[in-house]
N, C-alpha and C positions, 0 to 999 in steps of 0.2 A: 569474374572470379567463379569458378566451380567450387561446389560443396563436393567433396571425397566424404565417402561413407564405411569407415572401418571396422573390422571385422568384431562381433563380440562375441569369445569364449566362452565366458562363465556366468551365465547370469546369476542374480542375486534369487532370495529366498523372499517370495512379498507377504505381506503379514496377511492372515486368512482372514482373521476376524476383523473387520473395518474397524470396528469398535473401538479396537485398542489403536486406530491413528491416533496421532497428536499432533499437532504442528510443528515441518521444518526437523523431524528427527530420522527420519529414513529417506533416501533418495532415487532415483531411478538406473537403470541397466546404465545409461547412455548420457553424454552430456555433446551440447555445441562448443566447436571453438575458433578462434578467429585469431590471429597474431595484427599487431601494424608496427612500423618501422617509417619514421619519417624519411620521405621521400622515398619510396617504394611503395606505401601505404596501405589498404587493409589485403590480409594473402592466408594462404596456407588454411582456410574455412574448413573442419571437418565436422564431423558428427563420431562420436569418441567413444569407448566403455569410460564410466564416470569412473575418478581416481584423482587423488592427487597431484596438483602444480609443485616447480621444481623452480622456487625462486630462492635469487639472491639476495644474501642478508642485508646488501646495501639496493636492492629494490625502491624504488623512491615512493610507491604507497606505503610502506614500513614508517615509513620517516614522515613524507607530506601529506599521508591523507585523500592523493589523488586519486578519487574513486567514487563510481556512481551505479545505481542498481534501480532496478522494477520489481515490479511484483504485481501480477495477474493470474486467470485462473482458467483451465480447461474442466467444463462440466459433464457430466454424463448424464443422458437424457435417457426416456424411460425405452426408446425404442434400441438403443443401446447404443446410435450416433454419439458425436462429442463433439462440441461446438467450444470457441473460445468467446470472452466479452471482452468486448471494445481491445483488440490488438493492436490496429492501428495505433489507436491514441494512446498507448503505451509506450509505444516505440517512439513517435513524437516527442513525446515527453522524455524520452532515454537520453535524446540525441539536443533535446531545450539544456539536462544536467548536463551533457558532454559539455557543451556550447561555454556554461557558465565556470566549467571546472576546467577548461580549456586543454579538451582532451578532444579526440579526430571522432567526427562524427560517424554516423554506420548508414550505405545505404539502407533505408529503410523498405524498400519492396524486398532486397537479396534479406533482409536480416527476418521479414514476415514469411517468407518462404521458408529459409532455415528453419524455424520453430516450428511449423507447419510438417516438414518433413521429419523435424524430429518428434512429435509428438504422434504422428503416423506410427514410428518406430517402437516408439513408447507405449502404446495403445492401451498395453493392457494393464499399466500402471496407473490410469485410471479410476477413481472408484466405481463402486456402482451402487453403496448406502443411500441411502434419502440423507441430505446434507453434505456429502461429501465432497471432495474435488482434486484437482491435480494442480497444484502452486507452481508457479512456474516464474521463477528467479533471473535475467537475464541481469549481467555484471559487466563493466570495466573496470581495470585495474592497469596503474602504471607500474610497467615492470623492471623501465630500464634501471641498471644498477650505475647508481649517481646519487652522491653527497652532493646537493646543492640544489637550493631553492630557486626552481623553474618548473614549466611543464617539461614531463617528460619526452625521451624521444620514441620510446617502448612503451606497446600497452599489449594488455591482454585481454579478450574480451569472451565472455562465457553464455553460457544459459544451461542451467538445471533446474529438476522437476522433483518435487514433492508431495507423495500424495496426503491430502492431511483429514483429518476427521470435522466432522461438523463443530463450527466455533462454537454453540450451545449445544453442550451435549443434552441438556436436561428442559431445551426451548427458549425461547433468548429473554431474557431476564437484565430488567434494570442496573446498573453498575453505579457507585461511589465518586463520586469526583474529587480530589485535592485541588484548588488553585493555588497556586505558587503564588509568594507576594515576593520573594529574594531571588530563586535562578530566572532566569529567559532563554528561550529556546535560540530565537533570530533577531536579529537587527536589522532597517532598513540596512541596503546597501550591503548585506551580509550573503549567504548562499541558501536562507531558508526557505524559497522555491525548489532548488535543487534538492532531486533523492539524494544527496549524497553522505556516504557513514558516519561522516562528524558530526552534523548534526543530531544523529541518533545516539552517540557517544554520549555528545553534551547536554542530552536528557537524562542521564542516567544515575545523576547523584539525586535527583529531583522526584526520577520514580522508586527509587529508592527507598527514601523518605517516607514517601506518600506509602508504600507499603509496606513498612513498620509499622504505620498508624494505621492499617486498616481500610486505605483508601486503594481501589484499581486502579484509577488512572490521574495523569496530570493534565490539568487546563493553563494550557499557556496564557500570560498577557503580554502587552506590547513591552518591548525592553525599553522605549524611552521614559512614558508615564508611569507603567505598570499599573493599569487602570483599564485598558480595553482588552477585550479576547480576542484571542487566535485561533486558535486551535488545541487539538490532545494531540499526545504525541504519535501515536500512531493513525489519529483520523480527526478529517476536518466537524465540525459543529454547527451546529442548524439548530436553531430555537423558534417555537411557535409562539409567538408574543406577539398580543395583542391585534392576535388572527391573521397575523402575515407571518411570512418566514424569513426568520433575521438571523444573517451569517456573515463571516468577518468578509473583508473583499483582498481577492488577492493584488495585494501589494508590493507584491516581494519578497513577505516573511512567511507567506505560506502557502502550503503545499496547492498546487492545480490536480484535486483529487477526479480521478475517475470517477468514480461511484459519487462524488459530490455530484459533478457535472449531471451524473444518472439520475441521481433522487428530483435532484434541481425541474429536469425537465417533467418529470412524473409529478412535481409539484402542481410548478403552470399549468398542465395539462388539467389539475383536479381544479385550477382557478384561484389557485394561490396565488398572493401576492408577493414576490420575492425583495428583500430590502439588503443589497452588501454594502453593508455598513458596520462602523466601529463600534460595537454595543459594548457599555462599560460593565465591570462588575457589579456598581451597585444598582444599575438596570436589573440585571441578574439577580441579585439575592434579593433585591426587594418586588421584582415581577413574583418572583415563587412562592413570598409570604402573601403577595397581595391577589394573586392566582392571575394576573396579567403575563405572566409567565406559564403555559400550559403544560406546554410538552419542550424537551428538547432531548437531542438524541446525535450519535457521533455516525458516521460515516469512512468507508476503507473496504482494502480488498479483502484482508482476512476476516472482518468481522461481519461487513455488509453493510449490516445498520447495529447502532450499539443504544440502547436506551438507558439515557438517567434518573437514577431517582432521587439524586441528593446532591447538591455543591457543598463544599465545607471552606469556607476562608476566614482567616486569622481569628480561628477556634468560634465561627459561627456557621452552622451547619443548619439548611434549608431543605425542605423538601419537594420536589416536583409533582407536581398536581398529587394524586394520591401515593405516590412514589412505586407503582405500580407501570408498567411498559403502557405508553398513550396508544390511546385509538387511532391516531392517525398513523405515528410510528410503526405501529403494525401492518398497517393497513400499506402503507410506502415498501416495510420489508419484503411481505407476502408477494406485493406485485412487483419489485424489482427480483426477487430470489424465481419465479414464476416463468419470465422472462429468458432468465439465465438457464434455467436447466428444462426450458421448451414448452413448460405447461402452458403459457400463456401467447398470441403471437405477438413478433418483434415487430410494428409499427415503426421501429426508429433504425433499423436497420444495423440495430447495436451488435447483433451473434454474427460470428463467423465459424461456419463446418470446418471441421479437419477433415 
């Protein structure tokens, strides 16, 4: 399949002051795009001026939900190159949700090329702030227009770029936890491995919630017990308890983070012990009164590392060690953020140059 490279007219106006990014609210000149058609199968790959899709009202993601997405990030380093982290594994993971949403997989060297090419294109969408970066969105969508429960025989498949401002504007600062004891995010046997939109739908009465009361994020637990932890909704969880590192294991119900995998290995390496296992909640609230609970902290591509200073379940709220960002926490962020944007070398062979 050839990628066609189409012509762009107008370019946009990019915001001068970085300062004023935000996440996910302005987008780039150019987007990728892909059509499939069963039995014919993936065609027509171009590289586009960004704009909108022209779907029908009977569209079958409208109706079934058939849809899966990534989310990674292009840095800008100080000599002004621009590297992407861990793409590969991104893609991997794009084509593990296709698999499970029973949608057509993408080659994956032509689909690492593509992004590659378009972010050459892209270049100067880029930031170039201290914290900053280029979000980088790659999507499938079933498009064929059908009433009726099946995979589709239409998909459309995307990638646009975002440039966003650093997730702590003011230095990364501890965050609030809610745990939910009534919604659940996944079920064994459910699709909560897969990136895909429902799942993030089906968090959203829950964070809701939690942010009426005051709380930033939600701590999922298992939908059968409701008793062990998973995950937040936008990043997996990693607790220092009792001088190992205790996180859920994935099982199914949760997400195979990049940046988990990342801290994980930057762990071992400092001689951590790592334990994936089911840790229940009252593990949890009573490590952090009894200080067997040190640190614990969230993980993801927008945030990096996300430090907690407080759980709160069924109107009991704890604090994590002095409820101030841990030492080690820091220490994990500085060197996986270091890594990413070139100050540090990649021993693990995690960057890829554009």
């Amino acid at each position: 399949m050839q990628l066609e490279i189409l012509p762009l007219s107008t370019p946009k106006n990019k915001i001068a002051d970085e300062s004023q990014l935000v996440f996910g609210k302005q987008f780039s000149d150019r987007m990728f795009v892909m059509e499939f058609d069963r039995g014919r199968g993936w065609h027509s790959a171009r590289i586009q001026p960004y704009g909108p899709f022209s779907l029908e009202p009977a569209a079958m993601v409208l109706h079934y939900s058939q849809e899966i997405f990534e989310g990674l990030k292009a840095f800008r380093r100080a000599d002004g190159a621009i590297a992407l982290f861990r793409p590969k594994d991104n893609i991997a993971r794009f084509n593990r949700s296709a698999k499970r949403m029973c949608m057509p997989e993408v080659d994956e060297q032509f689909f690492l090329d593509a992004l590659l090419e378009l972010i050459r294109l892209e270049a100067d969408w880029v930031p170039r702030s201290a914290g900053t970066s280029l979000y980088i969105r790659p999507t499938m969508i079933a498009s064929e227009p059908m009433l009726g429960v099946r995979p589709a025989d239409q998909y459309l498949c995307y990638i646009i770029l975002s440039p966003v401002g650093a997730y702590y504007k003011g230095g990364i600062a501890p965050v609030k936890i809610w745990i939910s004891d009534h919604y659940v995010r996944a079920a064994h046997g459910g699709t909560g491995e897969a990136k895909t939109g429902g799942n993030y739908a089906a968090s959203l009465m829950a964070a809701k919630e939690a942010a009426e009361n005051g709380y930033d994020q939600v701590l999922w637990l298992d939908a059968r017990q409701k008793k062990y932890v998973e995950e937040v909704g936008s990043m997996n969880m990693l607790f220092l308890y009792d001088g190992k590192i205790v996180t859920s294991p994935l099982n199914g119900t949760v997400l195979d983070g990049i940046t988990r995998r990342s801290v994980l290995q930057l762990l071992v390496d400092r001689g951590y012990q790592i334990e994936e296992r089911a840790l229940s909640i009252d593990e949890v609230m009573e490590g952090a009164e009894n200080g067997r609970l040190a640190e614990a902290f969230g993980t993801g591509t927008a945030v990096v590392i996300s430090p907690v200073g407080s759980f709160c379940y069924k109107n009991r709220c704890v604090q994590i060690g002095n409820g101030k960002t841990g030492e080690l926490t820091m220490k994990i962020y500085q060197e996986l953020t270091d890594i990413q944007y070139g100050r540090q070398p990649d021993k693990y062979h995690w960057v890829m140059p554009v």
